[in-house]
C-alpha positions in Angstrom: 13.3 12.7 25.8 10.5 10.5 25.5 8.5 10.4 22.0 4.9 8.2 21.6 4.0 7.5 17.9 0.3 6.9 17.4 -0.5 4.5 14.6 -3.7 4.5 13.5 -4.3 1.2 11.6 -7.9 0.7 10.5 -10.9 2.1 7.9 -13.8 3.4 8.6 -15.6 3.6 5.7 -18.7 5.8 5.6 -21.9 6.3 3.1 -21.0 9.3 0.7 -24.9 9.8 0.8 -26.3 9.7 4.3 -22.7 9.9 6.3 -23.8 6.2 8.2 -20.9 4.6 9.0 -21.2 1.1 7.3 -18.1 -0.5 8.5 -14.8 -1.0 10.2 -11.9 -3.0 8.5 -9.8 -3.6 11.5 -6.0 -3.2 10.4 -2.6 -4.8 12.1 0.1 -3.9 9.5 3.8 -3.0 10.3 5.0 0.5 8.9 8.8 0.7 7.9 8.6 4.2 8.6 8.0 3.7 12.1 10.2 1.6 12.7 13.0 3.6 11.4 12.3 6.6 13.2 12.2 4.4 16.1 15.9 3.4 15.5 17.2 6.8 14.5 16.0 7.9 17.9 17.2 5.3 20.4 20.4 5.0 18.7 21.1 8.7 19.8 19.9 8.0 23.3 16.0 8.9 23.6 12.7 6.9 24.6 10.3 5.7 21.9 6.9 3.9 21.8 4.2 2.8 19.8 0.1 2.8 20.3 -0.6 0.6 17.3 -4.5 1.4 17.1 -5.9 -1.6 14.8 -9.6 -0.8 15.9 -11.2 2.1 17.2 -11.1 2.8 20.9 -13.3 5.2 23.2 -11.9 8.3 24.5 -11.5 7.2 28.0 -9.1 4.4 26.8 -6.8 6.7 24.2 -6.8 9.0 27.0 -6.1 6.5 29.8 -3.1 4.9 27.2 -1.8 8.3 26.5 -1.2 9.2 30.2 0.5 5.9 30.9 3.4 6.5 28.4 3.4 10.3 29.4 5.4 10.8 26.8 7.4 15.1 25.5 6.2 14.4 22.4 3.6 13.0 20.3 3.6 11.7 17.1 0.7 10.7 14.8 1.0 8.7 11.8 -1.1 10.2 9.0 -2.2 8.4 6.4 -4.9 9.8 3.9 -7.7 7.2 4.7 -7.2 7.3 8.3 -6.8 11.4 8.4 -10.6 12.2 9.5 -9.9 10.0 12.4 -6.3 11.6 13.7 -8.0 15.4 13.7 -10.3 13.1 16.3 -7.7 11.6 18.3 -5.5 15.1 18.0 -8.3 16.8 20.1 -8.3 13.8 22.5 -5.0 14.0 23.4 -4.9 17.7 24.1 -7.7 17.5 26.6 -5.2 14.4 28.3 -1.7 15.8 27.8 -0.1 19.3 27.3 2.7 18.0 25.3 3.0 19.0 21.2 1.6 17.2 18.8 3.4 16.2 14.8 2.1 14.7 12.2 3.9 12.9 9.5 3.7 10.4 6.6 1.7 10.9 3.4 -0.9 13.0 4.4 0.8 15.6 5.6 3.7 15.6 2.6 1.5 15.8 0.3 -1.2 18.2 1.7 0.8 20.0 4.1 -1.8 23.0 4.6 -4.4 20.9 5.1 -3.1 19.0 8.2 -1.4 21.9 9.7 -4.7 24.0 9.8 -6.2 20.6 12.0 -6.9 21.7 15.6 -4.3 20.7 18.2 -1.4 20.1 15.5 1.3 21.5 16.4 3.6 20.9 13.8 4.1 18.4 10.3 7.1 16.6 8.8 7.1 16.8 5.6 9.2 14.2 3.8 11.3 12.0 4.9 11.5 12.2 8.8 14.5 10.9 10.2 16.8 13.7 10.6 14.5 16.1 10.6 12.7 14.7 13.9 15.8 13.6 15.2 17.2 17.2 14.6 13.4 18.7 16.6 14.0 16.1 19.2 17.3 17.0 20.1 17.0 20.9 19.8 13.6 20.7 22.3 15.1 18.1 24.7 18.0 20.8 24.6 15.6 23.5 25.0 16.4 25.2 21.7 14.6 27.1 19.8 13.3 24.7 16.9 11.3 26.8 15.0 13.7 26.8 11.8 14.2 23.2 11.4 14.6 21.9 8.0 11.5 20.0 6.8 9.4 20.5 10.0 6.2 23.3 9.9 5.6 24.9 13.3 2.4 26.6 14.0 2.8 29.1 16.9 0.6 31.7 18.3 -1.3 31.5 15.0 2.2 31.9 12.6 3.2 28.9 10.7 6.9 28.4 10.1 6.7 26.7 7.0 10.6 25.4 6.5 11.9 23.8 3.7 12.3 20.2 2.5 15.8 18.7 3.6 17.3 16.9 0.8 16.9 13.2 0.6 19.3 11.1 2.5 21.2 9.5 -0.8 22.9 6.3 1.2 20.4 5.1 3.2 22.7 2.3 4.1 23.7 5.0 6.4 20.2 4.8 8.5 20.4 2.0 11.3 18.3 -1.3 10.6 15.1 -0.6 11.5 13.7 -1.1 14.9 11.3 -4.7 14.5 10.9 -4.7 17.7 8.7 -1.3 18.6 5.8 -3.5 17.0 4.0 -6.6 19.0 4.2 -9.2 16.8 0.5 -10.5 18.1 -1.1 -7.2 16.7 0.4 -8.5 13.4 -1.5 -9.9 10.9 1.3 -10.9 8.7 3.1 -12.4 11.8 0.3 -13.9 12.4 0.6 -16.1 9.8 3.9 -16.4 10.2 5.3 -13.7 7.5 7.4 -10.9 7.8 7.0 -7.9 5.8 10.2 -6.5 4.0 10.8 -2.9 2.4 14.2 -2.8 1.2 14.2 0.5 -1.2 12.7 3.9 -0.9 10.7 5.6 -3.9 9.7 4.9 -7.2 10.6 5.8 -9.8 7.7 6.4 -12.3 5.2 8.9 -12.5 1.8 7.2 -12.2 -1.3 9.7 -12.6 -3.1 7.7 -9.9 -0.4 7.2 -7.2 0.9 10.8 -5.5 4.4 9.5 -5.7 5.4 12.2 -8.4 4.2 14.6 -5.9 5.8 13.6 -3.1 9.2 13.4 -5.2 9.0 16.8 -6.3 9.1 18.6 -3.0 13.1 17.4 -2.5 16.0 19.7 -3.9 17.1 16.8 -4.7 14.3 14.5 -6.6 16.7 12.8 -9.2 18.1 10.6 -6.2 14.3 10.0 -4.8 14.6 5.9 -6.0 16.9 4.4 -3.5 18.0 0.9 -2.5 19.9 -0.7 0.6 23.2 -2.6 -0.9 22.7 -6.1 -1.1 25.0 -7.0 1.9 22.9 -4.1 3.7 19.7 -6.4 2.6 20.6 -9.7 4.0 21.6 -7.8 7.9 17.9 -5.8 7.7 16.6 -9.3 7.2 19.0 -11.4 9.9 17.5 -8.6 12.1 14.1 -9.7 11.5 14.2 -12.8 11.6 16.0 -12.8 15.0 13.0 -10.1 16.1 10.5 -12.6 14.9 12.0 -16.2 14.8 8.9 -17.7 13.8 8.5 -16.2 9.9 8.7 -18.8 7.4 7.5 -16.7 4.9 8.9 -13.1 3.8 6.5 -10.5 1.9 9.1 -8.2 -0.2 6.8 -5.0 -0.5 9.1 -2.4 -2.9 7.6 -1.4 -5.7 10.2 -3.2 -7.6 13.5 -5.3 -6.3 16.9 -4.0 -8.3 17.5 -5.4 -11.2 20.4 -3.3 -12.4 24.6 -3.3 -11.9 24.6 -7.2 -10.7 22.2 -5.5 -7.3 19.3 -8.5 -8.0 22.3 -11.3 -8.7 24.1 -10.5 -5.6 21.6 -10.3 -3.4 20.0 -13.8 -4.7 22.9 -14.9 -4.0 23.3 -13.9 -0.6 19.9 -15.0 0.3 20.2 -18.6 -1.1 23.2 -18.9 1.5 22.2 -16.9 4.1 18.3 -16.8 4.9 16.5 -19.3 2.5 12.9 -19.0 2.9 10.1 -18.3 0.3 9.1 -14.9 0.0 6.7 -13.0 -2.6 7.9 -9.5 -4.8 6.1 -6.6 -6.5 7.7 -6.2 -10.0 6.8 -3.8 -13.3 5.6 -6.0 -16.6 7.7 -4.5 -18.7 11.0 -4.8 -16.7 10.8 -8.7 -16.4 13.3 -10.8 -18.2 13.7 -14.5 -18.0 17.3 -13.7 -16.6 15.0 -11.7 -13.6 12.6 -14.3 -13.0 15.4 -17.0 -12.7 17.5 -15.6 -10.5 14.1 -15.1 -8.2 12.7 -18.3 -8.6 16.2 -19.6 -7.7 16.3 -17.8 -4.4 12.4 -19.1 -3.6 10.3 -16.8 -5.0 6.9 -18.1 -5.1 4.4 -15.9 -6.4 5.1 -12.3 -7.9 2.5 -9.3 -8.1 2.3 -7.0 -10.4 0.0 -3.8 -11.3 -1.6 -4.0 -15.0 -4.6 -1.8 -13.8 -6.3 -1.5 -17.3 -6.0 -3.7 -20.6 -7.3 -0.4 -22.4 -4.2 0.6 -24.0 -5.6 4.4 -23.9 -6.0 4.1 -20.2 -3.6 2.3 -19.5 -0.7 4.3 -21.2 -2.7 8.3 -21.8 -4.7 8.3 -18.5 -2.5 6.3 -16.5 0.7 7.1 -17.7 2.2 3.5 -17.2 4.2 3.2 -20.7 3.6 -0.8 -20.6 2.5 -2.5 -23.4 0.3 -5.0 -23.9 2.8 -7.0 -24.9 5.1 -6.8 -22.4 2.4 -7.6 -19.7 1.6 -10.8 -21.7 5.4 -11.9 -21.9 5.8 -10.9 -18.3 3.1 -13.5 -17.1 4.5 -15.9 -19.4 8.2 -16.2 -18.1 6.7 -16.5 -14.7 3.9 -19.7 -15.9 7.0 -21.8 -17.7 9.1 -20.7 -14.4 6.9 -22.0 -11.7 6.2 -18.7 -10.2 2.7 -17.8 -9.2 1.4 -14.6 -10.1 -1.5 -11.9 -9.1 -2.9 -9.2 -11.3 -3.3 -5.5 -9.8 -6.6 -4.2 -11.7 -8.5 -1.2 -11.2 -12.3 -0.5 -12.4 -14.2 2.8 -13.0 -11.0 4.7 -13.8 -12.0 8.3 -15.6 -12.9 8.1 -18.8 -13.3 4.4 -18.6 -16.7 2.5 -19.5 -18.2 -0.8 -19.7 -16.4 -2.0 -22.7 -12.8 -0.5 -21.7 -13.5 -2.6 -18.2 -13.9 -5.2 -20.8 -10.6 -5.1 -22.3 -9.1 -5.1 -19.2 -11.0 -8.5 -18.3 -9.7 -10.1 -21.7 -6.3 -9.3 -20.6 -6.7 -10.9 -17.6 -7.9 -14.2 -19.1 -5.3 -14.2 -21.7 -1.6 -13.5 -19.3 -4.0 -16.0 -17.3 -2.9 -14.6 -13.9 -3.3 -17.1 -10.8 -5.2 -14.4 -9.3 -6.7 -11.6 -10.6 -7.8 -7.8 -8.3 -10.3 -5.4 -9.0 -10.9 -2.8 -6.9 -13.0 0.3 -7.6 -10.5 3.1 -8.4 -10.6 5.5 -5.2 -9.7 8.9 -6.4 -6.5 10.0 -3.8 -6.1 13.7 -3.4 -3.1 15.6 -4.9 -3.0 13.3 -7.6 -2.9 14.0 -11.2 -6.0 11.9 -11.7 -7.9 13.4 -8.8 -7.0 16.6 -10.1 -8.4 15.5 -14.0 -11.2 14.1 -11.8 -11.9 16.9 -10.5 -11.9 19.4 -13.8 -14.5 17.0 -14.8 -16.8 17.3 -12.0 -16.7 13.7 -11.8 -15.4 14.1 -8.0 -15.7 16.8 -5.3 -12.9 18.9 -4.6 -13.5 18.3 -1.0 -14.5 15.1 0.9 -14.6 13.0 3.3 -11.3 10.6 3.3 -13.7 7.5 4.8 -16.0 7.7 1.9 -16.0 4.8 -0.6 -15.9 7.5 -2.9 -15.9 6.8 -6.7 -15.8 8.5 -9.6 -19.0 9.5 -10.9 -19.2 9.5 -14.7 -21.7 9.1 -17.2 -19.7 6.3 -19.0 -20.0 4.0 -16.2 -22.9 5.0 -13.6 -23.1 3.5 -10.1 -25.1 -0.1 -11.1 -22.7 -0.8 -13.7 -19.2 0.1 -12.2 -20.4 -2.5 -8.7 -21.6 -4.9 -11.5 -17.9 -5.0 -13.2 -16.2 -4.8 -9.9 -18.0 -8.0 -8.3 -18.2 -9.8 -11.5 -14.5 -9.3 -12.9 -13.3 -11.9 -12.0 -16.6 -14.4 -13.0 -15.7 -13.0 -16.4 -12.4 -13.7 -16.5 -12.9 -17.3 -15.7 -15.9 -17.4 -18.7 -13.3 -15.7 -21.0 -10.1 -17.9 -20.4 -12.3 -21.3 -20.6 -13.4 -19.9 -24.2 -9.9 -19.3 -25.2 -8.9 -22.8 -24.7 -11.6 -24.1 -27.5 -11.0 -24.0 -30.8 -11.1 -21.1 -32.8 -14.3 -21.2 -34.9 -16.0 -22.2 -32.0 -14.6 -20.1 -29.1 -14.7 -16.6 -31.4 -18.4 -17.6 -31.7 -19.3 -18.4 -28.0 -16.5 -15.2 -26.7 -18.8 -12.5 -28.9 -21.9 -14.0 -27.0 -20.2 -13.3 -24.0 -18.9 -9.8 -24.7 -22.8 -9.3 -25.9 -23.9 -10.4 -21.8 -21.3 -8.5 -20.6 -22.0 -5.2 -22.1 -25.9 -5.6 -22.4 -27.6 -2.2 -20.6 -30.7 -4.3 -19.8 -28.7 -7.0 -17.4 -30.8 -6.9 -14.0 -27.1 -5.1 -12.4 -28.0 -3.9 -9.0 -29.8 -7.8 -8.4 -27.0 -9.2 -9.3 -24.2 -7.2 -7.1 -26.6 -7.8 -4.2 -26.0 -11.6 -4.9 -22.4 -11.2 -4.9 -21.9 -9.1 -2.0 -23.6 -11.7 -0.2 -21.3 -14.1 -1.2 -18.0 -11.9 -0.8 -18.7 -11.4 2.4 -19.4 -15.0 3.5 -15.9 -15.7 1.8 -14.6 -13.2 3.5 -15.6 -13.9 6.8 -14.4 -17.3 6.3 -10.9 -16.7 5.2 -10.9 -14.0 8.3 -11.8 -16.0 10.5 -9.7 -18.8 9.5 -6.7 -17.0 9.9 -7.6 -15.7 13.2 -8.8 -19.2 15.0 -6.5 -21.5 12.8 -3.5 -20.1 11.2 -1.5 -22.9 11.2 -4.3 -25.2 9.0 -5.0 -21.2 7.2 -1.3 -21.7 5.8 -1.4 -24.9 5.1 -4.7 -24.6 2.5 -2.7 -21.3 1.7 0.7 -23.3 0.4 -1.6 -25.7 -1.4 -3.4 -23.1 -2.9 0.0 -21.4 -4.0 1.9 -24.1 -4.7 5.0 -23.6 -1.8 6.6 -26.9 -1.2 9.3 -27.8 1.3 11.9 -28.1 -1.4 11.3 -24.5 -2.1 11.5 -23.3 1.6 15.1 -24.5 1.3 
């Protein structure tokens, strides 16, 4: 039995307002999860492939692709952002094949009704989706009735068979290494640039208001098991696999949440990479579980720069609306141990959070300046459905219960109206730069020249919408730049990149 995944990789983001569509951000990233459906599937003797869509296409062309592959079974990849576009494509591909349609992935975990009352779905997977579609797969290549199957809705003649969640899978050690190869590494942007993405656990473990993670984990029987990890020696074989898949990485991009630090898992596995694959590679890690034990052993094994999420310096948002239990302190130290051991490090922010106004953005600037981050994000919060936020949003009337998922849609409070949440978004990191400069004077005079600032800052009468016009002028020319770099000259874009960074042949190994 054949199966076609379709990816949809791209944003379209549309004017809450008039419904124009103002832009395309053209995508190219790999997805884990397809690739270890992928493997699940050919292991036990069936066809798989992949339309990666990192753009938009025309009808004709979906259509034409679709027909090509002819495939018993098509898959969509449903992400929340990209969902208004699959109920598109879902109606495309009906008109081209009569073969049923699934959706999987976020979207439809975590609003299953939703995305099984879209036109031309057949059927969801909620969770996770490797025995459960390997489990369909087999019962309709079998010609079985699969109506019952664990974790799989089925919409029939109007009836939806909504089945249970299957429990996690507890040793995912047991899945195969993941299938690399279903991706072209051309449509990559990260192999592009010579880096391979890595996801070596599944689920995390904390319960952030803003993320729909604690969601998602509730819907298993079995939710105390939901944050899982491949063994070390399981580790180092997914990433000999890629590397053989791709033999031009030089660079590896670790994207779980956090790496293990617990029962020796961080130690052995530094240990095994050192010997055995050697190349510099980035990590996501929490504040407050950062040691200078932790930060050795990664720096040891060629960690370069390290990431981490401090979204608000507002202790009150931070720790009530958030729900992040980090303190202040911790962050600070965290940023710290990384400075004295070489490593670089970025700051995960977030601007116009509820309840949040001009003078709790500015806390979260101050913060910035003084864990003096290498670089420092802000995005505008963007209120995700079946979220705890969302939801507190919501109550509020701050945000719609219903919208379009392509919307830059914010939330609308009277704290930090529209002018003044773009202002602190383009001009974080501006500030940041004023405010860390001030800290280095001395005392007297920088407490002096710091309250003049926090005065400009938070005035009401700065000329806001002016000065966000300036700066998106400029983003976008920076942008543009860096883009194009990348695309026409990725060899000279890494080399200003290591620079930049501070990656040396000594620490490639």
């Amino acid at each position: 039995m054949k199966v076609l995944f379709v990816y949809p990789d791209y944003k379209v983001n549309v004017d809450p307002l008039t419904g124009r569509m103002l832009g395309v951000e053209e995508g190219g990233w790999y997805m884990e999860g397809v690739a270890s459906l992928s493997a699940v599937l050919k292991e036990h003797g069936h066809q798989v492939a992949l339309y990666h869509l990192t753009r938009p296409v025309p009808r004709e062309e979906f259509q034409a692709v679709l027909r090509r592959e002819d495939p018993d079974l098509l898959g969509f990849v449903t992400m929340t952002r990209e969902y208004p576009q699959v109920r598109e494509y879902v109606l495309w591909a009906k008109d081209a094949l009569d073969v049923p349609v699934i959706c999987g992935s976020y979207h439809p975990t975590t609003l299953p009704e939703e995305v099984i009352a879209t036109e031309g779905v057949d059927m969801i997977c909620r969770g996770e989706g490797e025995r459960a579609l390997l489990e369909l797969v087999e019962r309709m290549d079998a010609g079985e009735d699969y109506r019952d199957v664990m974790s799989i809705w089925v919409k029939e003649n109007g009836v939806i068979h909504r089945n249970p969640v299957r429990p996690l899978i507890e040793d995912i050690d047991e899945l195969p290494l993941p299938d690399f190869a279903i991706f072209d590494p051309h449509r990559l942007i990260s192999t592009r640039i010579h880096t391979g993405v890595v996801i070596l656990s599944r689920g995390c473990p904390y319960s952030c208001t803003y993320c729909s993670n604690k969601k998602m984990r509730d819907i298993y029987p079995n939710k105390n098991r939901y944050s899982r990890f491949h063994s070390p020696e399981y580790s180092i074989e997914y990433l000999k696999k890629l590397l053989s898949t791709y033999p031009d990485i030089r660079y590896l991009n670790f994207r779980d949440d956090i790496l293990p630090w617990k029962g020796g898992w961080l130690q052995r596995f530094t240990e095994l990479y050192r010997r055995e694959i050697g190349l510099p590679f980035i990590c996501n890690y929490r504040a407050n579980l950062v040691t200078p034990e932790v930060v050795r052993l990664l720096r040891e094994a060629g960690c370069y720069q390290m990431f981490f999420g401090v979204e608000s310096g507002n202790d009150f948002i931070r720790n009530q609306v958030l729900n992040r239990h980090m303190s202040r302190e911790k962050i600070v130290e965290a940023f710290r141990a990384c400075r004295e051991a070489g490593i670089k490090t970025v700051a995960y922010n977030m601007v116009g959070l509820p309840f949040e106004d001009k003078s709790k953005v500015l806390d979260t600037i101050k913060l910035n300046a003084e864990i003096r981050a290498d670089h420092s994000l802000s995005p505008i919060y963007y209120p995700y459905p079946d979220t705890v936020l969302f939801e507190t949003a919501v109550e509020r009337g701050w945000v719609p219960p219903v919208y379009d998922y392509r919307e830059d849609r914010y939330v609308d409070q009277p704290t930090l109206p529209r002018d003044q949440l773009y202002f602190a978004r383009y001009y974080f990191r501006p500030f940041v730069r004023i405010y860390r400069f001030l800290g280095g004077l001395p005392a007297p005079l920088g407490k002096a020249l710091e309250k003049g600032v926090d005065r400009v800052f938070l005035s009401p009468r700065l000329p806001h919408g002016a000065l966000v016009s300036l700066a998106r002028r400029s983003e976008r020319l920076m942008n543009g730049l860096k883009e194009g770099l990348r695309n026409v000259s990725p060899r000279f874009y890494l080399w200003l990149r290591d620079r930049v960074r501070g990656v040396s042949r000594s620490t490639e190994g």
